[in-house]
N, C-alpha and C positions, 0 to 999 in steps of 0.2 A: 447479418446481425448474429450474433453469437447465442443469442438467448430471446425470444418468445417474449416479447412484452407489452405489446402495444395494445393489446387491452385491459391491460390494468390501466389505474387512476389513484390517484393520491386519497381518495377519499375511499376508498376501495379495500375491506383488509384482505393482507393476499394470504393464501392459504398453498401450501405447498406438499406436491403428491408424499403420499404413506411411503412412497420407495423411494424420496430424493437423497438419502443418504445412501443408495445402494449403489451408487454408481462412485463415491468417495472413499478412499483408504489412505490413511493415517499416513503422513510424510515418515521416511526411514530418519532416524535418532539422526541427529548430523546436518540435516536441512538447510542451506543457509542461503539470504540473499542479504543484500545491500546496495543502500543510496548512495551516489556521484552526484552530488551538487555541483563542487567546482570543475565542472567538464573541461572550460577552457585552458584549465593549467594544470589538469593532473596528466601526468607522463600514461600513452597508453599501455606501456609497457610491464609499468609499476603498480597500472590497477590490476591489470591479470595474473600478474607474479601473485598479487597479494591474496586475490579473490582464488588460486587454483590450492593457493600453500592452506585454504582453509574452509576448501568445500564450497565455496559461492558458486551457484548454479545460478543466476540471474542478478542482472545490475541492473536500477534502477534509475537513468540517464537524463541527468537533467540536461533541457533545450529549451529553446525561444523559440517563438515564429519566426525568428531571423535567422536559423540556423540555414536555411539554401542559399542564403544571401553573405552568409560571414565565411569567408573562405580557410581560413586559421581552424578557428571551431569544426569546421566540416570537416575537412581534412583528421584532424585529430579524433572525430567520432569514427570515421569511415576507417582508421587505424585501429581504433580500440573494435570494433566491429571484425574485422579480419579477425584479428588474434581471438576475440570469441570465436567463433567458428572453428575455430581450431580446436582451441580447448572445449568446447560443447558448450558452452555459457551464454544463458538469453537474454538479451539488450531489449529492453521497454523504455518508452520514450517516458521523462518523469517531466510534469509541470503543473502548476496550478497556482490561482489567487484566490483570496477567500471571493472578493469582487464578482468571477466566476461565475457564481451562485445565481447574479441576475444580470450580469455581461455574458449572455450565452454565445454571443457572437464573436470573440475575442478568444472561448474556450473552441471553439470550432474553425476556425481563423488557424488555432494552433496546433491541430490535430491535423488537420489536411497539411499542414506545412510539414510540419516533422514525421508525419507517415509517409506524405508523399519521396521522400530520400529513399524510403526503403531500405533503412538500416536498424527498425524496429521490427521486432516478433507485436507488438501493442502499444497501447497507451496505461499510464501509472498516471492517477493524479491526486494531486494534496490539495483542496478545495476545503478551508477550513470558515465558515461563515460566523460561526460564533463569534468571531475574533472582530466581527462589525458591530460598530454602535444599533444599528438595526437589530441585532440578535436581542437586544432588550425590550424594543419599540415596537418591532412587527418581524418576530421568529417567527408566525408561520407565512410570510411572507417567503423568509429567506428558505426555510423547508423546502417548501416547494418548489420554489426555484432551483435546489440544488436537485431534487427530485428530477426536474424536467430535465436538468443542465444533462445529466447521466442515459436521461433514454437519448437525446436528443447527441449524445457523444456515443452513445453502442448504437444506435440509427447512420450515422455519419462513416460508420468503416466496419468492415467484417471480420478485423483484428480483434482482438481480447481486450476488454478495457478493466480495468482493476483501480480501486480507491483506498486510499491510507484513511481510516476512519478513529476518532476516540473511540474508548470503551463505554462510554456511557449512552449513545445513540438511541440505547435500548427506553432509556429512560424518557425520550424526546414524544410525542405525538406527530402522526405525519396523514392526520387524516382520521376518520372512521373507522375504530377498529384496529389500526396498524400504528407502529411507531416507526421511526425515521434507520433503526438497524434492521429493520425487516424491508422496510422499502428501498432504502438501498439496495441492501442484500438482491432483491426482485428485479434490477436494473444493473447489474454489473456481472462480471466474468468470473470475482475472486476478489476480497479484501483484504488488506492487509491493517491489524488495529494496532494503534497506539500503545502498547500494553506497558508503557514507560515506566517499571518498577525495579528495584535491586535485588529482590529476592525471588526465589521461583514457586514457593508455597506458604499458605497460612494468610493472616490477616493483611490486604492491604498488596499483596503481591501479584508477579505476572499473572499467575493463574485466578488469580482470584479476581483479578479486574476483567479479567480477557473470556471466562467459563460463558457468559452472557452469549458472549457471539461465535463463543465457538459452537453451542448448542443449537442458536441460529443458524446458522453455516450449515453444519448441519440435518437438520429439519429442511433447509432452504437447496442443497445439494450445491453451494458456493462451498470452496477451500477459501479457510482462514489463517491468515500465515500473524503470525506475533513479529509484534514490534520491538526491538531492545534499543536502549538509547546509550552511547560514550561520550559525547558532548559535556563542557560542564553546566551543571544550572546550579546557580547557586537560590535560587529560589525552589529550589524541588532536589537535595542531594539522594533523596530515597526516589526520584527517577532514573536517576542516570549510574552508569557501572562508573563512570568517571575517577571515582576515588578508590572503589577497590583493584581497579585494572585487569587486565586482561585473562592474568590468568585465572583468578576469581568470578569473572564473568562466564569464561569456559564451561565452571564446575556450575553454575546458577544454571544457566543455559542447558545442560546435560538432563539437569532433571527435569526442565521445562520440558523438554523431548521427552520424556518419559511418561511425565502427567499429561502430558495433551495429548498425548497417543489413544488415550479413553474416547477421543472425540473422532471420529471418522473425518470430519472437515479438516482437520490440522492439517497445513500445506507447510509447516516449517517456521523457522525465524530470520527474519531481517534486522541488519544492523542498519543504527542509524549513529555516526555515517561514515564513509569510507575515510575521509582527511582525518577524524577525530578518535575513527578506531585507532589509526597508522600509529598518532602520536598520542595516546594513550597508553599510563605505563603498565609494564608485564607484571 
């Protein structure tokens, strides 16, 4: 298990050593990762081209539990996995339902399957429970259960497991004392947050939504890498670079690097996502 947990509790606030940021240093200006959702039809070739021409140090690999069983898909990952190795680029296996949160069996189901290939450095998972009618009814029902979901998935493998988190986590209860971005944080390897804005500073921007956990991160001795989104959402244009393109995102993203370097946790930033960076204009 990567990390010391099993005597904590949900009800429990966790409290983390005077020196946990001393073992953390600020990722170099440049950092980058990025999500592969459409695994089975992006050419392996063309994500490594794309990920080496722009500093991607890690891909974040979407798979099923079907993945031993679908012979196409396998193939194609165990291609893209070569040519990482090559280039130095680390392949985590990426999957999650919001569902997850109290189908613990289904997320564990899917971690043994897609670890067991052996074509992952870890697990990456997007487990968003909000997004259930339950998060109205009985949130701390779901709390907890994503709470459990996490020890009970860094109990299951002695790989690194990492979580894409909102920024507002901080603001949740998860318990006695703790809220749901510290307890996390206390069950995982490294998060990756949400930080889905167009600007890099002042009201309302990456930094400004994202300082919450990068200070947690921090204090907590987890690296927190930022989230950037290209997709369009036309219900959120000040989430996504969409409209300014890419090469307006570069210059946002520059000074991101800059201002989060203050934080010892910074581990970088992730695109989200690779098909929508590609065809997104310059």
């Amino acid at each position: 298990m990567g990390a010391v947990l099993s005597v904590l509790t949900l009800g429990t606030a966790l409290v983390a050593p005077a020196s946990a940021a001393a073992g953390l240093k600020p990722a170099p200006a440049g950092t980058r990762a990025m999500w592969l959702w459409h695994t089975a039809t992006a050419k392996p070739s063309d994500v490594l081209s794309w990920a080496r021409a722009r500093g991607v140090k890690e891909i974040f690999v979407y798979v099923d539990a079907k993945l031993p069983s679908t012979p196409a898909t396998l193939a194609r990952v165990r291609e893209l996995k070569r040519g990482a190795d090559v280039s130095k680029i680390r392949l985590t296996a990426l999957g999650g339902e919001p569902e997850w949160a109290t189908d613990h069996a289904s997320a564990l189901t899917w971690q043994r399957a897609v670890l067991g290939t052996k074509l992952f450095a870890g697990s990456h998972v997007d487990v968003e429970p909000y997004v259930l009618p339950q998060w109205q009814t009985n949130r701390a029902g779901l709390v907890s259960g994503l709470v459990k979901l996490l020890e009970r998935l860094q109990a299951a493998d002695s790989r690194p497991l990492e979580a894409d988190v909102p920024a507002w986590y901080g603001t949740i209860p998860a318990g006695t004392g703790t809220t749901l971005a510290d307890a996390v944080l206390a069950r995982v390897n490294a998060i990756t947050v949400m930080s889905y804005r167009d600007t890099a500073k002042g009201p309302n921007s990456m930094m400004d939504i994202s300082t919450d956990f990068l200070a947690r991160g921090s204090r907590a001795g987890r690296p927190v890498r930022l989230g950037a989104e290209t997709a369009p959402l036309a219900d959120c244009v000040y989430c996504t670079f969409h409209e300014e393109g890419r090469t307006r995102m570069t210059t946002v993203l520059s000074q991101v690097d800059a201002a989060a370097r203050a934080h010892p946790a910074f581990a970088g930033i992730a695109i989200h996502h690779y098909t929508s960076w590609r065809t997104m204009r310059s």
